[in-house]
PDB file of N, CA, C and O in Angstrom:
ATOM      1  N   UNK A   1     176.570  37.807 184.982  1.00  0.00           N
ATOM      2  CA  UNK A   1     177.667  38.240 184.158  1.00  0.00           C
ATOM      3  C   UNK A   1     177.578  39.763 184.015  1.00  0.00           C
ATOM      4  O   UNK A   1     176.493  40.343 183.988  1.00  0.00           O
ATOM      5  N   UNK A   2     178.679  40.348 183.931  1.00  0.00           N
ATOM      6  CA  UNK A   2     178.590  42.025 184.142  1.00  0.00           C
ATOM      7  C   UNK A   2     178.413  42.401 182.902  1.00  0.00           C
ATOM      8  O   UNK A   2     178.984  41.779 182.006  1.00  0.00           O
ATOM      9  N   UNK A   3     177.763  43.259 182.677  1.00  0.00           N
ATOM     10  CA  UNK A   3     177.350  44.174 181.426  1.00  0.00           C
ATOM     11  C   UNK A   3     179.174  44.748 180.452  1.00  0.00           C
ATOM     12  O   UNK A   3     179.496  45.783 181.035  1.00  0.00           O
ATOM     13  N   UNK A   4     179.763  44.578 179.851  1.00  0.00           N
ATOM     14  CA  UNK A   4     180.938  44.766 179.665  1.00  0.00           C
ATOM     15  C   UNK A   4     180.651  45.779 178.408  1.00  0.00           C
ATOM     16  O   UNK A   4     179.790  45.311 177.663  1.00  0.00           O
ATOM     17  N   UNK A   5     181.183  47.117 177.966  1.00  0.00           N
ATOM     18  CA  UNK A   5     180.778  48.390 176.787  1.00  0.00           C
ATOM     19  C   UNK A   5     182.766  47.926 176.466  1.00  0.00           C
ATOM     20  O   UNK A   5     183.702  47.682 177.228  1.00  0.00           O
ATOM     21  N   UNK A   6     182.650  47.986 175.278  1.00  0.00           N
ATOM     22  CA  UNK A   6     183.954  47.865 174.785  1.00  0.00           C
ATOM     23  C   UNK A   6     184.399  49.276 173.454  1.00  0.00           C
ATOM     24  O   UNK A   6     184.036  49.277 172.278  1.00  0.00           O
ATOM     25  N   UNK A   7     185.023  50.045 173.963  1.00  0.00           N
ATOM     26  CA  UNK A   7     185.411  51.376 172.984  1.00  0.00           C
ATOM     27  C   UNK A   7     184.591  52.490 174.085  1.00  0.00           C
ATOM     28  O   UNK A   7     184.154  52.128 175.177  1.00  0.00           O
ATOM     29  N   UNK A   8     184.519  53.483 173.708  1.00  0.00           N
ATOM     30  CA  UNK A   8     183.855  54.934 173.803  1.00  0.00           C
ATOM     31  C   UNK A   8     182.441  54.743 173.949  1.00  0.00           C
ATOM     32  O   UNK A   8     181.986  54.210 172.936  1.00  0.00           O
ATOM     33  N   UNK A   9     181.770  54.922 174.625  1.00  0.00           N
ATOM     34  CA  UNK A   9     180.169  55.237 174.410  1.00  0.00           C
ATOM     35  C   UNK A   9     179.404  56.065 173.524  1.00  0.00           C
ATOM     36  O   UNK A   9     179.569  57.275 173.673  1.00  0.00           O
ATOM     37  N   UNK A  10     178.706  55.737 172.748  1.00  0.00           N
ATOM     38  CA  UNK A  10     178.320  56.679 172.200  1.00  0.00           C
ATOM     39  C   UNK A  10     176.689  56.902 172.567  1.00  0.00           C
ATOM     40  O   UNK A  10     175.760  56.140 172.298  1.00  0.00           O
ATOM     41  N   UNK A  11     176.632  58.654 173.515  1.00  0.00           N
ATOM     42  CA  UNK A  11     175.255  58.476 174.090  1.00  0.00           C
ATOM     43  C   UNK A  11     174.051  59.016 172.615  1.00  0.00           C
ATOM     44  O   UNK A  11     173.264  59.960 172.683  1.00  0.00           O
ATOM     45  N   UNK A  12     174.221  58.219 171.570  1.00  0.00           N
ATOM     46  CA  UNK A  12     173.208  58.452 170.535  1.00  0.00           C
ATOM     47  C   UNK A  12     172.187  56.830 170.321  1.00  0.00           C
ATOM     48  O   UNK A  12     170.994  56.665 170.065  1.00  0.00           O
ATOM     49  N   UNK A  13     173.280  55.884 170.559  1.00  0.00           N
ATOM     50  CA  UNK A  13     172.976  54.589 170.515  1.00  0.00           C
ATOM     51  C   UNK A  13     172.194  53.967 171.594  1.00  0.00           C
ATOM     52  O   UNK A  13     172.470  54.079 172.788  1.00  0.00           O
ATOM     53  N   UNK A  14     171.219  53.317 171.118  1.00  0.00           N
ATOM     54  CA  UNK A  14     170.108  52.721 171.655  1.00  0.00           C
ATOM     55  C   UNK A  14     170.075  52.403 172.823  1.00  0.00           C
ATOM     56  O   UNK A  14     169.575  52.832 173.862  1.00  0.00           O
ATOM     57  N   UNK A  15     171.174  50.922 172.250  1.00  0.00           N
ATOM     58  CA  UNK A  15     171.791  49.412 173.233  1.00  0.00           C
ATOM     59  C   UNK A  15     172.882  50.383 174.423  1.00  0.00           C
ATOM     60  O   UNK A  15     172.818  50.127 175.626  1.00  0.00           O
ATOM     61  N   UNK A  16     173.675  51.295 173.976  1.00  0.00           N
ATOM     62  CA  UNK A  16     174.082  52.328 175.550  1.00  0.00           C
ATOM     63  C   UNK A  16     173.146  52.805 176.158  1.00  0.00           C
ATOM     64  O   UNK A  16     172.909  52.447 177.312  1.00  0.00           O
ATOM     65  N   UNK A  17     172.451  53.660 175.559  1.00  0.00           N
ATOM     66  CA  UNK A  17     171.087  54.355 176.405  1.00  0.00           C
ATOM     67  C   UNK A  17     170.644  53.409 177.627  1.00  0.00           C
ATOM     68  O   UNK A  17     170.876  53.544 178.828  1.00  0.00           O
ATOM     69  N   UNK A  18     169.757  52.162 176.775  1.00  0.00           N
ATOM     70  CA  UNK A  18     169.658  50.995 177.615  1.00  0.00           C
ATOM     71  C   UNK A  18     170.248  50.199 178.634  1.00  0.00           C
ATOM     72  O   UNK A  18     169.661  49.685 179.586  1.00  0.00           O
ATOM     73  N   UNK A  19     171.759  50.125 178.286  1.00  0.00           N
ATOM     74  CA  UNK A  19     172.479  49.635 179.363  1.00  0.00           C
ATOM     75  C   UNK A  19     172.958  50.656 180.441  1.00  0.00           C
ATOM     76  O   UNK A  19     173.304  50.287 181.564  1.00  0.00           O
ATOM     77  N   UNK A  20     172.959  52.291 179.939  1.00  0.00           N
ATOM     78  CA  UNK A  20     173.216  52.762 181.130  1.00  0.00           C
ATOM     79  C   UNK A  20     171.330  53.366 182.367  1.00  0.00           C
ATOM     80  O   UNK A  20     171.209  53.785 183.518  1.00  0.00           O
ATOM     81  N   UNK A  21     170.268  53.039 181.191  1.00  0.00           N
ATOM     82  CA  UNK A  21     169.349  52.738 182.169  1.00  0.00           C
ATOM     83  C   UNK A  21     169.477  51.603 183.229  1.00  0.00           C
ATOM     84  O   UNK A  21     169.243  51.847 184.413  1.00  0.00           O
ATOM     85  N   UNK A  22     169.804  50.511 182.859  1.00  0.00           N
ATOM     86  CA  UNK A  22     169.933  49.354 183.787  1.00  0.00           C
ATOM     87  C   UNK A  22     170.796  49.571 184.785  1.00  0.00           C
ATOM     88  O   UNK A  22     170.679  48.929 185.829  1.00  0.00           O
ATOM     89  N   UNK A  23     171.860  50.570 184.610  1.00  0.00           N
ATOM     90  CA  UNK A  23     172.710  50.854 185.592  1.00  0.00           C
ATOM     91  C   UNK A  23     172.070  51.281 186.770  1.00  0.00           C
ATOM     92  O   UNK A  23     172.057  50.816 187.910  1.00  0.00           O
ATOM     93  N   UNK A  24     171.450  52.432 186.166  1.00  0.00           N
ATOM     94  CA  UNK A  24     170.889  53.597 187.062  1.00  0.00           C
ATOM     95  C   UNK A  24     170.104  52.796 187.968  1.00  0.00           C
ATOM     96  O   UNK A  24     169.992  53.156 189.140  1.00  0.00           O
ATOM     97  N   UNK A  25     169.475  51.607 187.492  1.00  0.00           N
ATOM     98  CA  UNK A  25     167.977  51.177 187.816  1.00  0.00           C
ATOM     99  C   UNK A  25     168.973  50.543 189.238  1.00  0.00           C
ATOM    100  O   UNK A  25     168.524  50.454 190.381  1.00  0.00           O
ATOM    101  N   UNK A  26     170.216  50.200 188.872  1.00  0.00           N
ATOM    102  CA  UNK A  26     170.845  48.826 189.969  1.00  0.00           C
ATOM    103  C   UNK A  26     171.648  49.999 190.899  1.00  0.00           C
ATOM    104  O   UNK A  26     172.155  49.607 191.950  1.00  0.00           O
ATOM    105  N   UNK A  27     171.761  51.302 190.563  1.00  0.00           N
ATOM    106  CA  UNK A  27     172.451  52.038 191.576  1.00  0.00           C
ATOM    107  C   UNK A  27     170.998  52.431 192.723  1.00  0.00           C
ATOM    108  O   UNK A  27     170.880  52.348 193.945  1.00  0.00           O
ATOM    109  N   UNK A  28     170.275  52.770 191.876  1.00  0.00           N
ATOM    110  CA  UNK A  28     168.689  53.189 192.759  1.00  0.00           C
ATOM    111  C   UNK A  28     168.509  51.761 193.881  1.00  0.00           C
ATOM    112  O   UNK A  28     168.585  51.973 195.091  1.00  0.00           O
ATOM    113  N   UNK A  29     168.342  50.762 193.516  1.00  0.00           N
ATOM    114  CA  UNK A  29     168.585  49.709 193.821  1.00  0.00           C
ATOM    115  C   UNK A  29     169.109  49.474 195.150  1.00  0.00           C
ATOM    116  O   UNK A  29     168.569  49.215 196.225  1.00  0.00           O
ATOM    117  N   UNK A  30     170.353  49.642 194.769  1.00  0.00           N
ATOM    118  CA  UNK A  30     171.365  49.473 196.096  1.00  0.00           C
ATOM    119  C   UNK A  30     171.141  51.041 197.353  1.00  0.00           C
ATOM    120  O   UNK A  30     171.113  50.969 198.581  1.00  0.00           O
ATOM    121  N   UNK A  31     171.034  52.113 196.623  1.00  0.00           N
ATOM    122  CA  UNK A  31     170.736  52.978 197.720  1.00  0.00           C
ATOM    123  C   UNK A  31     169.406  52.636 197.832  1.00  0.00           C
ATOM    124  O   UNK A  31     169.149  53.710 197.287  1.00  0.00           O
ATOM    125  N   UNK A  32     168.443  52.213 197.999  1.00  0.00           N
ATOM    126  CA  UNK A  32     167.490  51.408 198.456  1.00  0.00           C
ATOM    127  C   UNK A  32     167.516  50.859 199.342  1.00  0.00           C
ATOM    128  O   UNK A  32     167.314  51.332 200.461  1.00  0.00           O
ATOM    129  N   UNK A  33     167.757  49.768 199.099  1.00  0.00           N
ATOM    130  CA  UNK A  33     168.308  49.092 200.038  1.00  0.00           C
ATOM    131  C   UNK A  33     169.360  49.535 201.074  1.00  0.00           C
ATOM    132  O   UNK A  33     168.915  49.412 202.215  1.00  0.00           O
ATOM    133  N   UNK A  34     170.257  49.875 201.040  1.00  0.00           N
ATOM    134  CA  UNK A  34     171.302  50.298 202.252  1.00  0.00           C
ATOM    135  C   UNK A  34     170.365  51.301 203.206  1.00  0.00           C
ATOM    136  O   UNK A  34     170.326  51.057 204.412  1.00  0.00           O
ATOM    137  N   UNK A  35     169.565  52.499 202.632  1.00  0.00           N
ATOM    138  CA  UNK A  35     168.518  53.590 203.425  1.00  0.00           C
ATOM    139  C   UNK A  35     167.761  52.925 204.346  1.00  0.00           C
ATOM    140  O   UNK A  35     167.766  53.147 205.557  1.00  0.00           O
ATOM    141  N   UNK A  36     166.950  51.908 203.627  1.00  0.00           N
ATOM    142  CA  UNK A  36     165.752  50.934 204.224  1.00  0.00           C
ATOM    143  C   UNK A  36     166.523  50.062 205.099  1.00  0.00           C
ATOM    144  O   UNK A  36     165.860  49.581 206.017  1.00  0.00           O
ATOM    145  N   UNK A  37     167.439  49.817 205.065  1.00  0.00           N
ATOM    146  CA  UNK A  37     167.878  48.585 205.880  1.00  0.00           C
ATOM    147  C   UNK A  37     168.727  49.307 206.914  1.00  0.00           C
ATOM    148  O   UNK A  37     168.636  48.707 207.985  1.00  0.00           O
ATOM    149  N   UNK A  38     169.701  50.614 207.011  1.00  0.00           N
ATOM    150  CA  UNK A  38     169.530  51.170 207.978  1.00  0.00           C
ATOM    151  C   UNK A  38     169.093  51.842 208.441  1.00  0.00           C
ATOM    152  O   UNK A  38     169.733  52.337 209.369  1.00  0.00           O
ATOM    153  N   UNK A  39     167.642  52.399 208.160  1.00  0.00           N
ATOM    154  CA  UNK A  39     166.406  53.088 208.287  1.00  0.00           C
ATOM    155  C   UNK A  39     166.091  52.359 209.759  1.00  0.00           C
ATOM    156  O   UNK A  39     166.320  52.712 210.916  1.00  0.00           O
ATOM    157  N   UNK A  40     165.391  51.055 209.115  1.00  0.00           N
ATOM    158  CA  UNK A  40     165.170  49.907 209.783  1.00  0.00           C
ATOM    159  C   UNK A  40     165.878  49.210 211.109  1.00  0.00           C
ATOM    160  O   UNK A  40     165.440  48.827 212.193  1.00  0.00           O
ATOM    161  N   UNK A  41     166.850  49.229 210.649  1.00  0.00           N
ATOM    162  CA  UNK A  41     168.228  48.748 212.178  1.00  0.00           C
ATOM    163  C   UNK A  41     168.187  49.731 213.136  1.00  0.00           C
ATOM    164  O   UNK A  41     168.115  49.340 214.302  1.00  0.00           O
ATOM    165  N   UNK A  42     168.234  51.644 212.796  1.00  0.00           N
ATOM    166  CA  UNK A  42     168.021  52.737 213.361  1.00  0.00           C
ATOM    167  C   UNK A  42     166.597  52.531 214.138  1.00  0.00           C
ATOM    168  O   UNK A  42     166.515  52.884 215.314  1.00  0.00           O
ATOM    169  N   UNK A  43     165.947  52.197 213.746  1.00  0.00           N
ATOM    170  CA  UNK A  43     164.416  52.417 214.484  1.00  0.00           C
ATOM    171  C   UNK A  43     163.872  50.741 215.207  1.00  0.00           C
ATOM    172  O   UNK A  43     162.893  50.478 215.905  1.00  0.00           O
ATOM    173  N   UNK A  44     164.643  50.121 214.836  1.00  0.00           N
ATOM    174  CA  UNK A  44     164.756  48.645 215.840  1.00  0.00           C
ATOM    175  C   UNK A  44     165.487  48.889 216.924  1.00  0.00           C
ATOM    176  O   UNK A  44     165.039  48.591 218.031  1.00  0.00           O
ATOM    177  N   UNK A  45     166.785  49.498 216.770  1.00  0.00           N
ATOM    178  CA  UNK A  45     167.693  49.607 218.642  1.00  0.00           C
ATOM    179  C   UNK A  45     166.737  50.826 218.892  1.00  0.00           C
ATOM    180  O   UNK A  45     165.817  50.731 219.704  1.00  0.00           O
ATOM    181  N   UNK A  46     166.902  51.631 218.393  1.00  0.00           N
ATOM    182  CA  UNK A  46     166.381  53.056 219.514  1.00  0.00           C
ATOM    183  C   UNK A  46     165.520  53.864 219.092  1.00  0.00           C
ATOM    184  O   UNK A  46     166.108  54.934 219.249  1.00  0.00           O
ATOM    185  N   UNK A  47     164.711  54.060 218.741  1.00  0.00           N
ATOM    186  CA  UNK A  47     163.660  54.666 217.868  1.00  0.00           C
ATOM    187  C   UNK A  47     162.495  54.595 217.254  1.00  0.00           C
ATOM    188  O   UNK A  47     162.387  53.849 216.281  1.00  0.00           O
ATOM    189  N   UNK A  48     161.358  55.391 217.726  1.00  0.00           N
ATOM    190  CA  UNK A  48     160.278  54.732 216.761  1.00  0.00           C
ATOM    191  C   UNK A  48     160.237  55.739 215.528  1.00  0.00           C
ATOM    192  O   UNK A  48     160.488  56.939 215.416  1.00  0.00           O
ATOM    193  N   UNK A  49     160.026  55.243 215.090  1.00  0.00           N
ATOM    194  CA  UNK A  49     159.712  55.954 213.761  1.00  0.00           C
ATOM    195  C   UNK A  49     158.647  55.449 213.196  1.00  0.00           C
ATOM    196  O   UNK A  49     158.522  54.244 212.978  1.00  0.00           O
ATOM    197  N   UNK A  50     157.668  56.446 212.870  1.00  0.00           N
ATOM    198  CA  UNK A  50     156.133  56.283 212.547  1.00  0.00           C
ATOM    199  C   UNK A  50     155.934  56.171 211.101  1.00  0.00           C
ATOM    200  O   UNK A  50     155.207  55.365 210.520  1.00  0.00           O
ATOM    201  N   UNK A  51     156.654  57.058 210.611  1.00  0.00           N
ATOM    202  CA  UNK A  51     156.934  56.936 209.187  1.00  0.00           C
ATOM    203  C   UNK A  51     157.572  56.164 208.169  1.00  0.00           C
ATOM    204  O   UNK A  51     157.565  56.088 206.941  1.00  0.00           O
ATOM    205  N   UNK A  52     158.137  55.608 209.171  1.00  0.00           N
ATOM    206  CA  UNK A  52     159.072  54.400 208.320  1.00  0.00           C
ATOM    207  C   UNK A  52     158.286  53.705 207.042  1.00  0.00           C
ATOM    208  O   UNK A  52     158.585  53.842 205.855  1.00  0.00           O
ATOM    209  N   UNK A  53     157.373  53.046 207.505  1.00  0.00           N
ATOM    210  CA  UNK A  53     156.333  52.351 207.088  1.00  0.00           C
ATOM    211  C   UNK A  53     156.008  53.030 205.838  1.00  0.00           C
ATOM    212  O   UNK A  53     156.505  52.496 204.846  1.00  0.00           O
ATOM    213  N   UNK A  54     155.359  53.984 205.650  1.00  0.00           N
ATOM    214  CA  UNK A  54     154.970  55.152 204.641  1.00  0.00           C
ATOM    215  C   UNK A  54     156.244  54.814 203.615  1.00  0.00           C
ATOM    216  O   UNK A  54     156.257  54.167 202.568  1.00  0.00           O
ATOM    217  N   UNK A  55     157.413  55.575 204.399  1.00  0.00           N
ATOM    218  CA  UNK A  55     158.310  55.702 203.662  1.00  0.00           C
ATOM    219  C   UNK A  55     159.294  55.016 202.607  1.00  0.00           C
ATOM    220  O   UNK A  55     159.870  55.504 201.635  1.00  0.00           O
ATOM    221  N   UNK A  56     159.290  53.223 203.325  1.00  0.00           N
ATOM    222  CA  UNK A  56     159.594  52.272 202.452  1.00  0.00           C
ATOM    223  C   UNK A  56     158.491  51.799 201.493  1.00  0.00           C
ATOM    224  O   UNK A  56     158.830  50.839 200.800  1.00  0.00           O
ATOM    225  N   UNK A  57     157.337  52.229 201.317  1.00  0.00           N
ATOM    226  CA  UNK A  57     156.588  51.774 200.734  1.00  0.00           C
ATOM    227  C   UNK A  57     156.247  52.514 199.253  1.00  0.00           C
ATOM    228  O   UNK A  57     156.060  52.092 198.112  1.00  0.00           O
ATOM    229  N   UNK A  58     156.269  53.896 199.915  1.00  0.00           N
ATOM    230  CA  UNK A  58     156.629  55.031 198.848  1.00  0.00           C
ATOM    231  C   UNK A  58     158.126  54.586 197.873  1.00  0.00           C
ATOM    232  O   UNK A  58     158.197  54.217 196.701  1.00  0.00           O
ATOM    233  N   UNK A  59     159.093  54.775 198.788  1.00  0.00           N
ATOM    234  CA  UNK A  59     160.202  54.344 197.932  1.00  0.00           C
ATOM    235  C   UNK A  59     159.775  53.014 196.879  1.00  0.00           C
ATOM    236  O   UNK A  59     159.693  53.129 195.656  1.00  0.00           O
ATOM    237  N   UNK A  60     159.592  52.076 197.445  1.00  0.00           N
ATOM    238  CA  UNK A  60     159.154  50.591 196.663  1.00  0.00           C
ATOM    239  C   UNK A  60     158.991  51.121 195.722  1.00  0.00           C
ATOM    240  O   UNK A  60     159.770  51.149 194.770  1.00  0.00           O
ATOM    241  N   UNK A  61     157.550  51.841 195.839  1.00  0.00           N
ATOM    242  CA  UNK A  61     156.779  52.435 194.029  1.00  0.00           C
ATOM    243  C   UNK A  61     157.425  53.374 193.276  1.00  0.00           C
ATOM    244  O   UNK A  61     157.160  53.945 192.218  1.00  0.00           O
ATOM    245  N   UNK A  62     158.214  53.404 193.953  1.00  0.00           N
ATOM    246  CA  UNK A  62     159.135  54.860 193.057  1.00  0.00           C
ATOM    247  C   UNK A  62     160.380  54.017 192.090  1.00  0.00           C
ATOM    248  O   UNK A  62     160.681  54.267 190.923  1.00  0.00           O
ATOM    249  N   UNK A  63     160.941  53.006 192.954  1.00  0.00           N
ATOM    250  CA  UNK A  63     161.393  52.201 192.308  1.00  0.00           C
ATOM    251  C   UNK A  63     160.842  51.280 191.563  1.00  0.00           C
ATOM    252  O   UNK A  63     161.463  50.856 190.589  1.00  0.00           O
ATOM    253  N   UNK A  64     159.618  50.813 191.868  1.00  0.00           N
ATOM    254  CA  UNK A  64     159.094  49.876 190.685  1.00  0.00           C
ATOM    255  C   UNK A  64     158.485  50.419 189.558  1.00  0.00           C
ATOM    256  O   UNK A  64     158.132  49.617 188.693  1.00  0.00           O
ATOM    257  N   UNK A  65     158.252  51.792 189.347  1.00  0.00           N
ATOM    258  CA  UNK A  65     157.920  52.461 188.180  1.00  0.00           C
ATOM    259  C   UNK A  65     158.999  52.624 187.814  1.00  0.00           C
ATOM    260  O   UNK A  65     159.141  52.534 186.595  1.00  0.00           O
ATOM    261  N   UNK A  66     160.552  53.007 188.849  1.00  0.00           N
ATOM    262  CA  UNK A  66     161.523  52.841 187.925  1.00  0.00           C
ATOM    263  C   UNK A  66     162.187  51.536 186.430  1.00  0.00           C
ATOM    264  O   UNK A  66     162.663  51.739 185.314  1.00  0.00           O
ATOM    265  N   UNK A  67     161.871  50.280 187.216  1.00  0.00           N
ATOM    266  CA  UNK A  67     162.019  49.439 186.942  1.00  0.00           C
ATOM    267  C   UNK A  67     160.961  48.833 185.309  1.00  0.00           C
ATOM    268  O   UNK A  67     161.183  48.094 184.350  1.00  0.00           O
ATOM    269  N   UNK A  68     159.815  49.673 185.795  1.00  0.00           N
ATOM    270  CA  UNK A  68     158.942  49.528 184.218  1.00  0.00           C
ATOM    271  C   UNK A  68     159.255  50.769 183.179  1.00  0.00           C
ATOM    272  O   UNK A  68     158.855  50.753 182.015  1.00  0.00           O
ATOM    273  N   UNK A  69     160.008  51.824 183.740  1.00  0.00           N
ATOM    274  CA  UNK A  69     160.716  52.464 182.571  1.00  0.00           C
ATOM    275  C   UNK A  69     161.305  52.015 182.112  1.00  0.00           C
ATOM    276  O   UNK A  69     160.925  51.949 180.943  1.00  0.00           O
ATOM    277  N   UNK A  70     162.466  51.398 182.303  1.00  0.00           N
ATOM    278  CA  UNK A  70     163.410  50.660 182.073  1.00  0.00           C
ATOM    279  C   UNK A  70     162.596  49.419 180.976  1.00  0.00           C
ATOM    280  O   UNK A  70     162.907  49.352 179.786  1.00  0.00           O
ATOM    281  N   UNK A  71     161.616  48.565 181.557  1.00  0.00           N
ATOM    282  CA  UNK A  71     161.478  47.916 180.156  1.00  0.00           C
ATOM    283  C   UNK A  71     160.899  48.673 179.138  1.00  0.00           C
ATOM    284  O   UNK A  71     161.221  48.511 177.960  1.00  0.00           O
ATOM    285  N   UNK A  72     159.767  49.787 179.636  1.00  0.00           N
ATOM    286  CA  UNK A  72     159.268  50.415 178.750  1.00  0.00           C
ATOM    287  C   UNK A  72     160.278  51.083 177.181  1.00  0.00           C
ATOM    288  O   UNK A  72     160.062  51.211 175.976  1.00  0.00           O
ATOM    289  N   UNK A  73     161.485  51.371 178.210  1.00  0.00           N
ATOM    290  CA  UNK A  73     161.938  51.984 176.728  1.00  0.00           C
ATOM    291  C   UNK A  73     163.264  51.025 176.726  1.00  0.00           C
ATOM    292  O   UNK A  73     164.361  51.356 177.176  1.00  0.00           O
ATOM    293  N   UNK A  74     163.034  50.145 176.306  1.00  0.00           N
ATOM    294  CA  UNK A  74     163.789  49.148 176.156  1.00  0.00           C
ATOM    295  C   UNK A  74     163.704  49.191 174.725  1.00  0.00           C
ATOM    296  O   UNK A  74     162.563  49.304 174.277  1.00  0.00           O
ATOM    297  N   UNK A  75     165.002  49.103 173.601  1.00  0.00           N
ATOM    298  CA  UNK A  75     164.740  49.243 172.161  1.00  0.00           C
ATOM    299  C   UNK A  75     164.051  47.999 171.475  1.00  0.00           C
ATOM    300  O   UNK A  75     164.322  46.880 171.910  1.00  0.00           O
ATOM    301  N   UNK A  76     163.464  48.097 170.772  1.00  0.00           N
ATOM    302  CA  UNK A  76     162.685  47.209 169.813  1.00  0.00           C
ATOM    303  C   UNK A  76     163.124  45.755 169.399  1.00  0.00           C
ATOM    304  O   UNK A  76     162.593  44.662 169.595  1.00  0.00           O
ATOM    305  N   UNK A  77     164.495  46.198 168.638  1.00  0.00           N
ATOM    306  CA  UNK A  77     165.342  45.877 168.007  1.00  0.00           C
ATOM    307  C   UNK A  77     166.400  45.194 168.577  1.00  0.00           C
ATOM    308  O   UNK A  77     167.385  44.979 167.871  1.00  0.00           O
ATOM    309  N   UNK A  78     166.370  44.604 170.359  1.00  0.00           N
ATOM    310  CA  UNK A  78     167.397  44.724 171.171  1.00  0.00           C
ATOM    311  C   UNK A  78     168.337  43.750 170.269  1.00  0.00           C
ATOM    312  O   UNK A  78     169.401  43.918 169.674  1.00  0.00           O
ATOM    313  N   UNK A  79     167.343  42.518 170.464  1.00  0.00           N
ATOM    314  CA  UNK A  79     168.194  40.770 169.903  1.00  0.00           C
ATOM    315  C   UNK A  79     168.885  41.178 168.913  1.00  0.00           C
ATOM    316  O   UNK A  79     170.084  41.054 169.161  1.00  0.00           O
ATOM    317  N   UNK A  80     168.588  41.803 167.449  1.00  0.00           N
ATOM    318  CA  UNK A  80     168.883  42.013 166.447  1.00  0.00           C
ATOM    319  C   UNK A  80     170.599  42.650 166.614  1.00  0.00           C
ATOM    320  O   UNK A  80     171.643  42.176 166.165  1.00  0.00           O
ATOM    321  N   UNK A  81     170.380  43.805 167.385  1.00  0.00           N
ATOM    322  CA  UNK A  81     171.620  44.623 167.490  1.00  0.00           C
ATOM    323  C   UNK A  81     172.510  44.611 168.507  1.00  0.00           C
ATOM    324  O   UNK A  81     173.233  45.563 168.800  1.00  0.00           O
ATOM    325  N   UNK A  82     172.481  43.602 169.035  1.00  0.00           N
ATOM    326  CA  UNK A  82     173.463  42.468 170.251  1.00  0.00           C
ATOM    327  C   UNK A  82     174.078  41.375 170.040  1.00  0.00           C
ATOM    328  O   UNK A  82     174.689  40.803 170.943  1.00  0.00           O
ATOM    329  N   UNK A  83     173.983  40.752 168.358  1.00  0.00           N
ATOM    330  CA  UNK A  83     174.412  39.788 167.606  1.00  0.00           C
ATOM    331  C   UNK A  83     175.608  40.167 167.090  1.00  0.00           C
ATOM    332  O   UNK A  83     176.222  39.413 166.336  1.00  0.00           O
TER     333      UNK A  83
END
């Protein structure tokens, strides 16, 4: 189900902060994926690429620390102020 913000944002509030982290986390996400996967297709027909390897792996951790920011500052209070 899509994340739906109803009125104006206000970037002081928690539960926005939060939901536009989750955004970020699912845009990182997708350019992720699309790089790596035609990274990958590029160096399967015609190319070696030595680095590849390195390079999706690096990315991974860059994104999965992204992904524990994201809970890390996740507000306290979420349940409470989503009711």
């Amino acid at each position: 189900m899509p994340i739906k913000w109803y009125g104006n944002g206000d970037s002081e509030d928690p539960i926005y902060k939060h939901f536009s982290r989750i955004v970020n986390f699912v845009i990182h996400c997708m350019v992720f994926t699309a790089v790596v996967s035609g990274t990958w297709l590029f160096k399967e027909i015609k190319h070696d690429l030595v680095f590849f390897n390195n390079f999706a792996i690096a990315w991974a951790v860059i994104l999965s620390s992204h992904l524990l920011f994201v809970f890390i500052k996740k507000p306290k209070d979420y349940k409470k102020q989503s009711t």
